[in-house]
N, C-alpha and C positions, 0 to 999 in steps of 0.2 A: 538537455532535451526538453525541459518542461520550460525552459525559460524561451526557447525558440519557439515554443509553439503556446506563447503569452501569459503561461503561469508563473507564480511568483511561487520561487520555491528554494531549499536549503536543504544541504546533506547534516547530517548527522555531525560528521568529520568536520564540515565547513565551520560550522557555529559552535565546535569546542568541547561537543558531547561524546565523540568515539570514546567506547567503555562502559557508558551508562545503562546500570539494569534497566530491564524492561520495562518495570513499574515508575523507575523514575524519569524514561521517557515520557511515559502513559501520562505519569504530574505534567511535564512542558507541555504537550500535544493539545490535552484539557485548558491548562491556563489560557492558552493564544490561538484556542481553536483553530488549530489543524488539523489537514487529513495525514496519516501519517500511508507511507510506503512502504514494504519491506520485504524480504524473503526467508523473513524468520514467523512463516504462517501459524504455523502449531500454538507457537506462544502467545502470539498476540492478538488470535480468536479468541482466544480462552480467556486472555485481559479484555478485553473487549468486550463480552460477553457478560463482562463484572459492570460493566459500565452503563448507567439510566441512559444518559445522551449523550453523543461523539459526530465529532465533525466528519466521518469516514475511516474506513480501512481499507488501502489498495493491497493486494498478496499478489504477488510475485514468484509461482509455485513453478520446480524445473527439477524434473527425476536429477540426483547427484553426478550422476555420470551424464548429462547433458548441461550442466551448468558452465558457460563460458560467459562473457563479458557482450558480446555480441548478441546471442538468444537474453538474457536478461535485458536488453537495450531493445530487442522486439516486442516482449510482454512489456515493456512502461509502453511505447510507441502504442499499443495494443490499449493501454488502461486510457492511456490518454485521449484515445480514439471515444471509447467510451463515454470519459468523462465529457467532451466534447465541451460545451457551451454551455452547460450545467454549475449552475452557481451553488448548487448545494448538494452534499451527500450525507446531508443528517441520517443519522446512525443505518448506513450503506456499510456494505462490504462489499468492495470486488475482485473477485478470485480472476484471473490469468495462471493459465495451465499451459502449461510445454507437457503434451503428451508426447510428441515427436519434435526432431529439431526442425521440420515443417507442419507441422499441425498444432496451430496453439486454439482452446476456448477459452469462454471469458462466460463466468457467472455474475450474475451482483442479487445480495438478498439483503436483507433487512437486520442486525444484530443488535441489540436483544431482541430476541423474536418478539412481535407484540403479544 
């Protein structure tokens, strides 16, 4: 999805990391200035929050019992929207919510808080 719509971008799985703790994604992400993706929110605020400066956090947030393959592929559609033509999300967060499987928000704030 992110590559049709001109991002350069890489799973997890793709590049040979499926398994890797959190933190030792958090190390790659930092090295090669990335934004990182995810729908493991809880964790990776909290790593994040540890963090001086980051290239971005996208959260991908979807109550359990609405989590499908399809509603996940509407919040990226959704981040992506956001992220638009925006060359930078120095230390961004942006939350995507599936409150309903038709009602998604979309927050984005600043982490570390200044």
């Amino acid at each position: 999805m992110a590559h049709r719509r001109g991002f350069a971008a890489d799973a997890v799985a793709w590049i040979g990391k499926a398994g890797w703790a959190d933190r030792e994604l958090i190390r790659l992400v930092e090295a090669q200035d990335l934004t990182l993706v995810t729908n493991n929110s809880r964790d990776f605020r909290r790593l994040y929050a540890e963090l001086p400066v980051h290239a971005g956090l996208v959260c991908l947030n979807a109550p359990a019992n609405l989590v499908r393959r399809a509603l996940i592929e509407a919040l990226f559609d959704r981040a992506l929207d956001v992220i638009g033509d925006r060359t930078d999300l120095l230390n961004t967060v942006i939350e995507v919510d599936a409150i309903t499987v038709t009602r998604i928000e979309v927050r984005s704030y600043l982490l570390p808080l200044p």
